[in-house]
C-alpha positions as CSV (number, residue, x, y, z in Angstrom):
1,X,24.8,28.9,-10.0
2,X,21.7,28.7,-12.1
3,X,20.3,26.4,-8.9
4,X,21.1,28.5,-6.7
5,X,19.5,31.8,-8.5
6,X,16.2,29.7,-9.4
7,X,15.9,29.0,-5.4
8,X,16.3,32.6,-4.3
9,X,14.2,34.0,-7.2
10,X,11.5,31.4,-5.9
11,X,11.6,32.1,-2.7
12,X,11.8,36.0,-3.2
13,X,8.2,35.6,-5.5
14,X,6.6,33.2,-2.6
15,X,7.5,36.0,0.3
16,X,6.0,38.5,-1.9
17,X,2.4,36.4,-2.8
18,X,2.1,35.5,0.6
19,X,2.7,39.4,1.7
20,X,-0.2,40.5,-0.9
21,X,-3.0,37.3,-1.0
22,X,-4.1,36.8,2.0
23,X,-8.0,36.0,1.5
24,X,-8.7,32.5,2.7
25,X,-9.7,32.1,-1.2
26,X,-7.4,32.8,-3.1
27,X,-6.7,34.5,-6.4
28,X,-3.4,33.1,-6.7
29,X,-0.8,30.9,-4.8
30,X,2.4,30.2,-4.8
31,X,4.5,27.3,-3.4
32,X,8.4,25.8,-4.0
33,X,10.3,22.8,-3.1
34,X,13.8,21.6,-3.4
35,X,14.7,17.9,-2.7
36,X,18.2,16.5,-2.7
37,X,19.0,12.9,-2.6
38,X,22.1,11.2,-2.1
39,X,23.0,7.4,-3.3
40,X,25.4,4.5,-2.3
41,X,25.7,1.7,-3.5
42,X,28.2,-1.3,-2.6
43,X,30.1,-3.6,-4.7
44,X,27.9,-6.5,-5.6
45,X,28.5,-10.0,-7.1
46,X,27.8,-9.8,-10.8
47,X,29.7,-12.5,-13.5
48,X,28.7,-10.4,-16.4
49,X,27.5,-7.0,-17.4
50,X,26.3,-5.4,-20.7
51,X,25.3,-2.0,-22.3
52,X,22.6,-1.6,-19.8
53,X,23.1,-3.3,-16.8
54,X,23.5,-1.9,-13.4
55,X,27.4,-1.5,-12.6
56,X,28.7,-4.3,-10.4
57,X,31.2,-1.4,-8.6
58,X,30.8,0.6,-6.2
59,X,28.8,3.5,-6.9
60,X,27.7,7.3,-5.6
61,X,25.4,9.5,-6.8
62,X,23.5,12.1,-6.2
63,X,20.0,14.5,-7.7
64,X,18.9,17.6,-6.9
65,X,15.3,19.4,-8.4
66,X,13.8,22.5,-7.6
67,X,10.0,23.4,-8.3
68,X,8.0,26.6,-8.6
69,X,4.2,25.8,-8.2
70,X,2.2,29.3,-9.2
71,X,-1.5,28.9,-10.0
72,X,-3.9,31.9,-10.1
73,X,-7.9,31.7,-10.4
74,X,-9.6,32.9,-13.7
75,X,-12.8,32.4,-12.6
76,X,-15.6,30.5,-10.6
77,X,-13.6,27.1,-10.8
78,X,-11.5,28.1,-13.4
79,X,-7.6,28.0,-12.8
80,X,-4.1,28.1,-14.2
81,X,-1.0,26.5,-13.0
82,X,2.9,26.8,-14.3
83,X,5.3,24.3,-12.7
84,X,9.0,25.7,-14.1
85,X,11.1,23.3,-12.8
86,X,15.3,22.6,-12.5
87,X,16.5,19.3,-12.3
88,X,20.6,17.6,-11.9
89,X,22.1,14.5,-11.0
90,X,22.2,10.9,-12.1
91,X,20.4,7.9,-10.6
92,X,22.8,4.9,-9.9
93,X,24.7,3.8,-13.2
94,X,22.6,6.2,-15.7
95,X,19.2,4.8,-14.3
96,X,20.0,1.5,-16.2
97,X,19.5,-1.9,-14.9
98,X,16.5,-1.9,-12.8
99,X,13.0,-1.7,-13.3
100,X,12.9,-0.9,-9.6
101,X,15.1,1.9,-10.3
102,X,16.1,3.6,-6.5
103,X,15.6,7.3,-7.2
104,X,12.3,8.1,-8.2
105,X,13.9,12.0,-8.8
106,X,15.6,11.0,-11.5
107,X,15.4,10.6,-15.0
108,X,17.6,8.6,-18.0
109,X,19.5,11.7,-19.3
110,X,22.5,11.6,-20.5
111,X,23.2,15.3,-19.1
112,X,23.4,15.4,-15.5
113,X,24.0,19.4,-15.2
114,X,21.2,21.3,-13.4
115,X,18.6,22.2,-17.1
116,X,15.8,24.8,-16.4
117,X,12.4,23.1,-18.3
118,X,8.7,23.5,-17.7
119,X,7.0,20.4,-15.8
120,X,3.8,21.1,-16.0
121,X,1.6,24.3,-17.6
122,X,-2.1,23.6,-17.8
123,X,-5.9,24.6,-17.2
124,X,-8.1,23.4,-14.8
125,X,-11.9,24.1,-14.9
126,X,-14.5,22.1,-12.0
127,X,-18.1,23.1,-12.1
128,X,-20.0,22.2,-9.1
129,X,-23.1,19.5,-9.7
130,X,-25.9,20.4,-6.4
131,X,-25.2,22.6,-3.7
132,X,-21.2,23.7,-2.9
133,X,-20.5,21.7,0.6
134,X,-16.6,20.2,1.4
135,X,-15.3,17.7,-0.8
136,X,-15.6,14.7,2.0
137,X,-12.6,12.6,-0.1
138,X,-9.1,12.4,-0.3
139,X,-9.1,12.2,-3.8
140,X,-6.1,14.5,-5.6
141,X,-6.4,15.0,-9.1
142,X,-3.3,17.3,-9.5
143,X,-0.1,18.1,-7.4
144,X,-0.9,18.7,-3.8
145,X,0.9,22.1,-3.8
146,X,-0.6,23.1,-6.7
147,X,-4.4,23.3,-4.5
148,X,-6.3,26.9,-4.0
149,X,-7.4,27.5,-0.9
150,X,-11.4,27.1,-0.2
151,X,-13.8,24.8,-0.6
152,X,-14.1,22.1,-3.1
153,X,-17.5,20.8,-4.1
154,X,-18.8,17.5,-3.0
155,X,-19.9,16.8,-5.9
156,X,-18.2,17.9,-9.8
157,X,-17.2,17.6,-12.8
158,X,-13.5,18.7,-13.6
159,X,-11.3,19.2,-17.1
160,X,-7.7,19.7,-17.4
161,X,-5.6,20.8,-20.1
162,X,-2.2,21.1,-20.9
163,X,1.0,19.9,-19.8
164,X,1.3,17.7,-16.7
165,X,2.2,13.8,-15.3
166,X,-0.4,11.4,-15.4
167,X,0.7,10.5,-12.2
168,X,-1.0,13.6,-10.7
169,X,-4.4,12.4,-11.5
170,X,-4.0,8.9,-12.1
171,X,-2.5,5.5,-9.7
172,X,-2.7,8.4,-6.5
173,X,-2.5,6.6,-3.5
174,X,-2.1,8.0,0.1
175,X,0.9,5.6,1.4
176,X,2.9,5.4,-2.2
177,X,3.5,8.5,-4.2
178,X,5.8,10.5,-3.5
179,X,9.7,10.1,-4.0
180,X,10.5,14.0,-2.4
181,X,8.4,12.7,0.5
182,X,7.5,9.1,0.6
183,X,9.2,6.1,-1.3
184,X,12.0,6.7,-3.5
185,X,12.2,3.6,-5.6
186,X,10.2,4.2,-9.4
187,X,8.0,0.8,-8.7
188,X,6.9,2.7,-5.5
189,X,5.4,5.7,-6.7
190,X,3.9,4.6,-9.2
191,X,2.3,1.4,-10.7
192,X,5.0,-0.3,-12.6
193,X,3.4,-2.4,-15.0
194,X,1.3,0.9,-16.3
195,X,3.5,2.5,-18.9
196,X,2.2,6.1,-18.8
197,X,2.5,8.2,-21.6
198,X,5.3,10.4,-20.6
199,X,8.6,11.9,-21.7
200,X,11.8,11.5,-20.3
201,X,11.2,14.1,-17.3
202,X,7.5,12.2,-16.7
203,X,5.1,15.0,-18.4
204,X,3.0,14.9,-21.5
205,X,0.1,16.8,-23.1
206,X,-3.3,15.8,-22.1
207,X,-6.8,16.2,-21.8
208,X,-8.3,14.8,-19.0
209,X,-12.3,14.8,-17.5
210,X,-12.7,13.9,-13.9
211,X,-17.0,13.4,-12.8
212,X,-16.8,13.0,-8.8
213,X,-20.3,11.9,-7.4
214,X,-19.8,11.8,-3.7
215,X,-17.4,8.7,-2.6
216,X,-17.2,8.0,-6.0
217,X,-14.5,9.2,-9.2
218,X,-14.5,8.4,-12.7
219,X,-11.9,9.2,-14.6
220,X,-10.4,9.3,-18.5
221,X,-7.8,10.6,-20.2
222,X,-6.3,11.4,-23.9
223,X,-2.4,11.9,-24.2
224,X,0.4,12.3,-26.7
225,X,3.0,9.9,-26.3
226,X,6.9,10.8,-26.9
227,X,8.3,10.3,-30.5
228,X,10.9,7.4,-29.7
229,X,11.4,5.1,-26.6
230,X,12.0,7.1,-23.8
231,X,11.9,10.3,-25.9
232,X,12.3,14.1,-24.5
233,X,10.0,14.9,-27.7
234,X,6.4,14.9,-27.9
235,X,4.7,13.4,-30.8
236,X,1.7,15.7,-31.0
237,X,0.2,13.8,-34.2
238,X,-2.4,11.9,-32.3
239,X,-3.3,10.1,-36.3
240,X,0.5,8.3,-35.0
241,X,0.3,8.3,-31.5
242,X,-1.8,8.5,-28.5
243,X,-2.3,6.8,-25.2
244,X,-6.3,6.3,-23.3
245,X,-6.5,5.8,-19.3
246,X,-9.7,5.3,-17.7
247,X,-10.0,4.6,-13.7
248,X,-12.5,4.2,-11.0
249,X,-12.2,5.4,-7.3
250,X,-14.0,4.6,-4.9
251,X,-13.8,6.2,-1.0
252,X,-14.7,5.0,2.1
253,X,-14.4,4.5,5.6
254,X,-14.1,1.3,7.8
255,X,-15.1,1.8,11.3
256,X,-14.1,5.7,10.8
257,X,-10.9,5.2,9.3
258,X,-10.6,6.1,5.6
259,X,-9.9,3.8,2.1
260,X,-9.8,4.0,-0.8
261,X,-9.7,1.7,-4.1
262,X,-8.7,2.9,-7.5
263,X,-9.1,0.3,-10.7
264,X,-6.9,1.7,-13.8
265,X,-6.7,0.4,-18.0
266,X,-5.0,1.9,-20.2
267,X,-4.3,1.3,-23.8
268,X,-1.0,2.6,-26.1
269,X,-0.7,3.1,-29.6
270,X,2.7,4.0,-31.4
271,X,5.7,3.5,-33.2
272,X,6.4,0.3,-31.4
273,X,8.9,-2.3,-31.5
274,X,7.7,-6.1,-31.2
275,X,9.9,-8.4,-28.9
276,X,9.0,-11.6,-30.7
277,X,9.7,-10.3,-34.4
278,X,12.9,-8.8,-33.2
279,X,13.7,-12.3,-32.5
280,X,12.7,-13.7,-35.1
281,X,14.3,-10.8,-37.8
282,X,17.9,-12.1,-35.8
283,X,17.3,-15.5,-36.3
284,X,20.3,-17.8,-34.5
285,X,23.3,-15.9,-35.4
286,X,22.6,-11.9,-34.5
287,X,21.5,-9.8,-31.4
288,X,17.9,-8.8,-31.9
289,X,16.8,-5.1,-32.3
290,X,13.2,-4.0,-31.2
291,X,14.0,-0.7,-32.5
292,X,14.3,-2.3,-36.2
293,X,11.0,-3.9,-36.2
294,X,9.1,-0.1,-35.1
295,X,6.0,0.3,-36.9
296,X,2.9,2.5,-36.4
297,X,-0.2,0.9,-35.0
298,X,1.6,-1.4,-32.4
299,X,-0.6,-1.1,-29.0
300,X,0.1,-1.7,-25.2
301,X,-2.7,-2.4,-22.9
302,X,-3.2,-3.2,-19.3
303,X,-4.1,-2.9,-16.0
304,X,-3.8,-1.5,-12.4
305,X,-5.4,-2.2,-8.9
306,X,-4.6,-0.1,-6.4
307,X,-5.7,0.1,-2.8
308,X,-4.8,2.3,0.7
309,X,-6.3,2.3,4.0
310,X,-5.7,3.4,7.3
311,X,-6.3,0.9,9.9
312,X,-5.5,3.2,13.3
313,X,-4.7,6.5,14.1
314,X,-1.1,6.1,13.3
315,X,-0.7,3.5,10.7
316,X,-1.8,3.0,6.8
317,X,-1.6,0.0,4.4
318,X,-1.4,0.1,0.7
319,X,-1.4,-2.8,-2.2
320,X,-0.8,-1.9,-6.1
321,X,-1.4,-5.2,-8.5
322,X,-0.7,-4.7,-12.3
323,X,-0.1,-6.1,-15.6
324,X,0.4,-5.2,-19.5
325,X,0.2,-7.5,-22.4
326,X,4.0,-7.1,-22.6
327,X,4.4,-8.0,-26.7
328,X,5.7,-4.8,-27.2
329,X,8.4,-2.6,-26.2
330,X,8.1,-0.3,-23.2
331,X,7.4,2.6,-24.4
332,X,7.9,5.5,-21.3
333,X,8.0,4.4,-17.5
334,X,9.7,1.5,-16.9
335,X,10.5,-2.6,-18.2
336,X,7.8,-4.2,-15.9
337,X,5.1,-6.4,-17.7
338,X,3.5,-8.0,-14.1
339,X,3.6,-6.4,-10.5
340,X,2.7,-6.4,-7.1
341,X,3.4,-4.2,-4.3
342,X,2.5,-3.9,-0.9
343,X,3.7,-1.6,2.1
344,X,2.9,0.1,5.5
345,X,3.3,3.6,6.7
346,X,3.2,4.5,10.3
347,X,3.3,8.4,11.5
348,X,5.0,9.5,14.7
349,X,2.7,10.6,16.7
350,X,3.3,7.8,19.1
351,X,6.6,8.2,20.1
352,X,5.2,12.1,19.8
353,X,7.3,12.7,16.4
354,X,4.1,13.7,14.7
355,X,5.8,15.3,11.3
356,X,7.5,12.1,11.3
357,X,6.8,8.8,9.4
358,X,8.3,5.8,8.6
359,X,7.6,3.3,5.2
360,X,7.9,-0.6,5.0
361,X,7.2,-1.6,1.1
362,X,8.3,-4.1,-1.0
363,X,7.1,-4.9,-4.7
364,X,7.6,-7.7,-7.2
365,X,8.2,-7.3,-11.0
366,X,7.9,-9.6,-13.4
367,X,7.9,-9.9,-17.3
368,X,6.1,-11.5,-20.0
369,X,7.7,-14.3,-21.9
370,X,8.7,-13.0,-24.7
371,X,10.2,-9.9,-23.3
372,X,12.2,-12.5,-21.6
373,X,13.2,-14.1,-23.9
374,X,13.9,-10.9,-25.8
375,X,16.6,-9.8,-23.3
376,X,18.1,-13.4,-22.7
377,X,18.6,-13.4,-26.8
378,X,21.1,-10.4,-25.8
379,X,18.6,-8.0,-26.7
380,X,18.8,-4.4,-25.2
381,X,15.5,-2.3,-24.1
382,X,15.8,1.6,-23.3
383,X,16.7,0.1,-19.0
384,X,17.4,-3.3,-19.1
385,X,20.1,-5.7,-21.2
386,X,22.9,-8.2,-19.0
387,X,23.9,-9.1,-22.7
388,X,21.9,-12.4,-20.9
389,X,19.7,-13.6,-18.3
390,X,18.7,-16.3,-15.9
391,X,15.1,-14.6,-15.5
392,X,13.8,-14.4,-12.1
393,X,11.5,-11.7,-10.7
394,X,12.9,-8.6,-9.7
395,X,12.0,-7.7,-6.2
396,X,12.9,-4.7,-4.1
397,X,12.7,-3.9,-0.4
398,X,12.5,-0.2,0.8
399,X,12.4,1.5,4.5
400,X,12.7,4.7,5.4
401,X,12.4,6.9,7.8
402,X,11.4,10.8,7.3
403,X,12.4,13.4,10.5
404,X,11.2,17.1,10.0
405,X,13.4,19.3,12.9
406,X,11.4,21.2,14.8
407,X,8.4,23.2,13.5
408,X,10.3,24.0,10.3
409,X,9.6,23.1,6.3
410,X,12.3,20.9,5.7
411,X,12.3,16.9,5.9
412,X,15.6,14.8,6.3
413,X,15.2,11.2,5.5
414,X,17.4,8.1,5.6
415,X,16.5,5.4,3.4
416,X,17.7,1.7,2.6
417,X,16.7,-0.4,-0.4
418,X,17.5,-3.9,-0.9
419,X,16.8,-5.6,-4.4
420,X,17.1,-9.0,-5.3
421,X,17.6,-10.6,-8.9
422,X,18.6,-6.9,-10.6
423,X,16.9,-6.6,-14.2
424,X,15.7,-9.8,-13.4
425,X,18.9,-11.7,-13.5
426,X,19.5,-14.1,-10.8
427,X,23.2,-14.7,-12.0
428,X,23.5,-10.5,-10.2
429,X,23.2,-9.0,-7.1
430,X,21.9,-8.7,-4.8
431,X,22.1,-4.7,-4.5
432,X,22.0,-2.9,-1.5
433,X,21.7,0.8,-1.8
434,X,21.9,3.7,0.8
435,X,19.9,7.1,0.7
436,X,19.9,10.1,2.4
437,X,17.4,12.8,1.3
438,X,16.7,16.4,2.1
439,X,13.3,17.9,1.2
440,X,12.1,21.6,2.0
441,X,9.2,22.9,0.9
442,X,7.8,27.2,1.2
């Protein structure tokens, strides 16, 4: 009920902005979507399970979110954005057992009724360096929906403020974003190895400064990092906690078809458990706890390549490499130390389906050795723990394909994803998994 009153509210609000704002820039805007997706998964071979592995057993489940996007313009570049946002459903055995988890919509709550929260609430400010003239990039530095209409300067400097995903600004790429429109699977839209300072539901508090000089972007970032693992609560002590990101963009064209390349670091600072000491505290006769060995001052740091390009009318490319030190425990996205991904997107416009697209990716995870080791010890992290493991690389498959019916605003999309070596335990799987997903956007 509170779904379905948050949808027609919505959509009562959008019919009556569109009615009164008009001017082709405008004051204020309003969009919503609603995406549903729908999981099955088969039986799989699997000789032993523990707390947090992916059930062997046949599984269905499904998630449902609803966002309201409402932004209204203070000033000359000055704007405001509030993102309320409902979100239900489980992902595939509580989220657990994958670092390639398979539904990018949702979260590890242990909840799974519909709850009302605010994603995202912040201020954006761009001052325009030289003369105003269209931005000639692709570059998005916030949620596409979230966009005034006009012109953006060629040329800027931008600050944001408040509460929003890292993901909006940061790791963009054209191909791989997306899981209410593009990819579903977590190591898809995003880079895996960067743990990004988010809560459970993927926002934070930040401050952010974007300088774009023509076809190039520089980027950096101060956040506030959640309290525990995994935590819905924000530690805004930044003497305790805090996260950097720093990244490059470059665009450009090859024979008149656009690229891009993006290089990210980041670096983590919190209450962090150490994989080796946890091991060590155990000794030969007890599980190890990285929770027990916490401490202040522990740090994460890493890195992230990421490249798109489209290479003919119809078809784009995309490649994401990263890695993190991997000493200490994950902190916010998901248990991936090393990755590589690498995928295809080809638009329907030749079979003359041109709101249509399908997706080819697949991406590798790995770990570092003694986060290994750490989980073959019996150790548990806030995803992943078999109770043991014969380590291999996680990989997962994904292909979809996206129809939108006629000329209207709603997407359906069948999706299949195939993942070898589950939480990076060859003794399991493989997992197939099928999706169906329903997107709408106003």
């Amino acid at each position: 009920m509170r779904f379905l009153l948050f949808v027609a509210v919505a959509c009562l609000l959008i019919n009556t902005v569109h009615a009164q704002d008009t001017t082709a820039q405008q004051r204020y805007n309003l969009h919503f979507q609603t995406t549903y997706i729908y999981q099955y998964k088969p039986a799989f071979s699997a000789p032993y399970s523990g707390a947090n592995s992916l059930l062997p057993k046949e599984e269905k489940d499904n998630s449902i979110t609803a966002t309201l996007f409402f932004g209204v313009r203070l000033w000359k570049g000055a704007e405001i954005y509030i993102n309320p946002e409902i979100a239900g459903g489980s992902g595939l055995s509580g989220a657990f057992g994958l670092a390639a988890s398979t539904n990018g919509e949702t979260f590890r709550v242990g909840d799974p009724a519909p709850t009302l929260y605010l994603g995202r609430g912040y201020f954006k400010q761009t001052i325009a360096l030289g003369h105003d003239s269209t931005s000639i990039t692709d570059v998005r530095v916030d949620d596409q929906q979230n966009q005034m209409a006009g012109k953006e300067p060629q040329n800027y400097i931008r600050f944001l403020l408040g509460k929003y995903s890292l993901g909006d600004v940061f790791d963009v790429n054209t191909y791989s974003n997306s899981p209410r429109s593009q990819f579903i699977n977590w190591a898809l839209m995003n880079n895996a190895a960067w743990d990004y300072a988010a809560n459970t539901r993927g926002y934070t508090y930040a401050f952010t400064t974007v300088l774009k000089l023509n076809n190039m972007s520089y980027k950096a970032n101060l956040a506030m990092l959640p309290k525990v693992a995994n935590g819905e609560d924000i530690n805004t002590d930044l003497g305790q906690e805090y996260a950097i990101d720093a990244e490059v963009d470059r665009y450009y064209n090859i024979h008149n078809l656009p690229g891009n390349w993006r290089i990210l670091g980041y670096y983590n600072n919190a209450d962090m458990g150490n994989y080796k000491k946890a091991m060590q505290d155990a000794g030969s006769t007890t599980v190890p706890d990285v929770i027990a060995t916490r401490q202040y001052g522990r740090t994460k740091t890493g890195f992230g390549i990421n490249v798109d390009q489209q290479v003919s009318a119809n078809t784009g490319v995309f490649a994401r490499l990263g890695w993190s030190d991997g000493q200490n425990e994950t902190w916010c996205f998901t248990e991936a130390d090393q990755t590589v991904s690498a995928g295809v997107n080809i638009n329907g416009k030749g079979w003359k389906r041109g709101d249509d697209n399908v997706g080819f990716a697949v991406v590798v995870n790995g770990l570092s050795q003694n986060h290994k080791n750490y989980l073959a010890d019996g150790g548990l992290g806030f995803q992943l723990g078999d109770g043991k493991l014969n380590y291999s690389n996680e990989t997962a498959a994904e292909l979809y394909y996206s129809f939108k019916p006629l000329s209207s605003g709603i997407w359906l999309t069948g999706d299949y994803q195939f993942v070898l070596n589950p939480g990076y335990n060859s003794d399991r799987g493989p997992v197939n998994v099928f999706s169906f997903r329903v997107h709408v956007e106003l």
